[in-house]
C-alpha positions as CSV (number, residue, x, y, z in Angstrom):
1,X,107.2,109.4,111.7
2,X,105.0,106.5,113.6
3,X,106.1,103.8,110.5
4,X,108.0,103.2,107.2
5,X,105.6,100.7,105.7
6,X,105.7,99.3,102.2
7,X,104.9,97.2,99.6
8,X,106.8,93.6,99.0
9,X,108.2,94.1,95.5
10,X,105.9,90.5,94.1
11,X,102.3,90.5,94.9
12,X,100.4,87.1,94.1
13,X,97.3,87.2,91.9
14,X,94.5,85.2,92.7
15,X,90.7,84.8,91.5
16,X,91.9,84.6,87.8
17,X,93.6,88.1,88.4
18,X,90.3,89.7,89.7
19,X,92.2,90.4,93.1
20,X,95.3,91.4,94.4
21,X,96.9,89.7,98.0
22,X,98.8,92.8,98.4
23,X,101.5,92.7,102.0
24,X,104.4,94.2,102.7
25,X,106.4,94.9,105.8
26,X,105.2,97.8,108.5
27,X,108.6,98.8,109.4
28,X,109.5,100.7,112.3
29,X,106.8,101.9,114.9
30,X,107.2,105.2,116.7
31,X,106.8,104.8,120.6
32,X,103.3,107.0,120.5
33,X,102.0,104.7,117.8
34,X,98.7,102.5,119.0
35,X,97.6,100.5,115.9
36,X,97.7,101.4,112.2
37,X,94.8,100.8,109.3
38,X,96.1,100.2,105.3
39,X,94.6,101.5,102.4
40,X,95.8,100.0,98.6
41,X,95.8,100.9,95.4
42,X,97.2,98.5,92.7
43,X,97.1,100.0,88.7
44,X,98.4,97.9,85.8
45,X,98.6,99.4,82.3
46,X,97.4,97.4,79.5
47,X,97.5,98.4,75.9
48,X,95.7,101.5,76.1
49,X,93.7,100.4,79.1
50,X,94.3,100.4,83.1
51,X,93.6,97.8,85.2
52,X,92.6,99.4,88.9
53,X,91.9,97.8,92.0
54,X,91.6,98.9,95.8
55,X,91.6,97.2,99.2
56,X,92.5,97.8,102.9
57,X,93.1,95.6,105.9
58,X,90.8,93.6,107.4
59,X,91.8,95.0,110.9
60,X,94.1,97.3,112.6
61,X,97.8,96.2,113.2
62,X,99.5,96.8,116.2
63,X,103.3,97.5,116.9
64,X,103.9,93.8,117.5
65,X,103.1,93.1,114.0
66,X,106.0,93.4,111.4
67,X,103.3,92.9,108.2
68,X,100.7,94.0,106.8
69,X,98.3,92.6,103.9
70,X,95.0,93.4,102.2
71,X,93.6,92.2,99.4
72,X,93.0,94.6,96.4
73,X,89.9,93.8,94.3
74,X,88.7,95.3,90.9
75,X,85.7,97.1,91.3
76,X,84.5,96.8,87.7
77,X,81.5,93.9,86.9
78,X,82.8,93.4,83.4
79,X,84.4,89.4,84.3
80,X,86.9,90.2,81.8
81,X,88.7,93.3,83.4
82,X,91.7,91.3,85.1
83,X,95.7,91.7,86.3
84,X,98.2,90.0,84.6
85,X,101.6,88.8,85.8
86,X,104.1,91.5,84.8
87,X,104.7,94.9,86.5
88,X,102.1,97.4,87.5
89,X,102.4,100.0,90.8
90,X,100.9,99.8,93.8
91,X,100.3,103.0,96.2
92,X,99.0,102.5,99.9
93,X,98.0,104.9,102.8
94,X,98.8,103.7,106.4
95,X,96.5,105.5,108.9
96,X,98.4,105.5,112.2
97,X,96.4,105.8,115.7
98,X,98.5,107.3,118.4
99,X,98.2,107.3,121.8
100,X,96.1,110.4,122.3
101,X,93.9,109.4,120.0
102,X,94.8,111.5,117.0
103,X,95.0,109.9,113.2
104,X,98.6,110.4,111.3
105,X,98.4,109.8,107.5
106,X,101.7,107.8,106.1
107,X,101.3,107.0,102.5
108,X,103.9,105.4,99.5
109,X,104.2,104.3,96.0
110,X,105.9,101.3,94.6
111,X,106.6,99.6,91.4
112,X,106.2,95.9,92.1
113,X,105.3,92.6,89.9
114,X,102.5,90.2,90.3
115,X,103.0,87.4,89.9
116,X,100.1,84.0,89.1
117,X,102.5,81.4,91.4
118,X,104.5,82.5,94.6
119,X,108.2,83.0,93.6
120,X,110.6,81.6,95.9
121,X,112.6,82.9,98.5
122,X,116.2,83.8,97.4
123,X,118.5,81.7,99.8
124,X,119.4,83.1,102.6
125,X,116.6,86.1,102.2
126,X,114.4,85.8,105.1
127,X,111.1,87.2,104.8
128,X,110.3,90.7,106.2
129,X,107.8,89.5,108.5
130,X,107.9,86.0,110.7
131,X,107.0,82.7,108.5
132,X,103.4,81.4,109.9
């Protein structure tokens, strides 16, 4: 396996809960691994509805990243189709280029909570990836 990426268990909501600032950690890089693309998926049920929203990095990562992020936007024009904090699951599809130039799929699924303010760190916790 080129990676174990995943999803940090509280994703922050932003633009009144029209998008998702999905990241989590890439984990560990196989030696034949070049750089690696991320696909997301982030579904919240609601009454009898689901709230769905899709995203993907902006660029590839390379094996001196630890993270990953992407935001995850809902497609749908109607304004009032939006996340709220609470759970909902997120699934994401890492596409790993390796050194002779083939494409390895990696994907996961994860429960995790969004959240409308950044929670804080537990103490001593460091964050998966380095602090900017």
């Amino acid at each position: 396996m080129a990676m174990g990426p995943k999803i940090d268990a509280h994703l922050l909501l932003a633009d009144g809960g029209r998008t998702v600032k999905v990241v989590g950690p890439t984990g560990d890089w196989d030696r034949y691994a070049v750089s690696a693309t991320f696909k997301v998926v982030i579904a919240q049920v609601q009454d009898e509805e689901i709230v769905l929203a899709v995203g993907h990095s902006d660029e590839p990562y390379t094996p001196d990243k630890t993270w990953w992020d992407a935001d995850a936007k809902i497609k749908s024009a109607d304004a009032s189709v939006k996340f709220v904090a609470g759970w909902a699951s997120a699934w994401a599809i890492a596409s790993v280029k390796t050194r002779d130039n083939q494409y390895q799929p990696y994907s996961w699924s994860v429960d995790t909570r969004l959240l409308d303010t950044p929670s804080p760190a537990p103490p001593d916790y460091p964050p998966p990836w380095p602090a900017p």
